[in-house]
N, C-alpha and C positions, 0 to 999 in steps of 0.2 A: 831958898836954894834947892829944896826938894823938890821942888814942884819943877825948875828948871830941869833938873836930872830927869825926872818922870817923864816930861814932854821929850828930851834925848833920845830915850829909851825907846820911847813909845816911836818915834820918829824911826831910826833904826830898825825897829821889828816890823815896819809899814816896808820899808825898805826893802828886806830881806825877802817877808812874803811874799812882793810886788813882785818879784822878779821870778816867782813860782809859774809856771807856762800850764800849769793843769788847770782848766777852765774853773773847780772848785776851789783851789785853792785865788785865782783872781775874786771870785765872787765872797770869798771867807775876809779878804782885805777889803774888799769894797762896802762889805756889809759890817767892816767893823769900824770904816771909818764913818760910814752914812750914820752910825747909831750915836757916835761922837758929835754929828754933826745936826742932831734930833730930825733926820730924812730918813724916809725907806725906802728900798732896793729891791729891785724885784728882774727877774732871767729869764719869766718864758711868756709866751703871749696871753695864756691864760691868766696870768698873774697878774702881769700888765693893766689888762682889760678891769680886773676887779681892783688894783689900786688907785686906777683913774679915775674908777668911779666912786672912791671913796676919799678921794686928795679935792675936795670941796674947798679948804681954804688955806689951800698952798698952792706950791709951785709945783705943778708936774711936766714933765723931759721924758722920752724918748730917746734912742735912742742902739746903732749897730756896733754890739760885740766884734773883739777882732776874729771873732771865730764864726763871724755871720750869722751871732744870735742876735734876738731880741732883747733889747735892757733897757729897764725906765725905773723912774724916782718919782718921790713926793718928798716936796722939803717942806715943810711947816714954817708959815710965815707966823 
């Protein structure tokens, strides 16, 4: 039953941040669900560029911010 309530919780404050329009606060919810989700998140090209080359055996995405930045992942397969 705990564990239900915790995922509530946690669901709702995903919720709440999501809807924060400051580019850092999107990036603090995306980088808190990708850690949930054992993926990294990464915001500017330089970053990008060195997670790609270090996401060897996972899934790396690309990908344009609605603010017409750069954003990309590695999720661990």
């Amino acid at each position: 039953m705990q564990y239900k309530s915790w995922k509530i919780s946690f669901a709702a404050l995903v919720v709440i941040l999501s809807s924060c329009t400051s580019q850092s606060g999107r990036q603090l919810v995306g980088s808190a669900i990708a850690n949930a989700a054992d993926t990294q998140v990464r915001y500017t090209p330089s970053a990008c560029y060195t997670l790609r080359q270090q996401c060897v055996q996972g899934d790396y995405q690309e990908w344009e911010t609605s603010d017409k930045e750069m954003g990309c992942s590695c999720k661990k397969l």
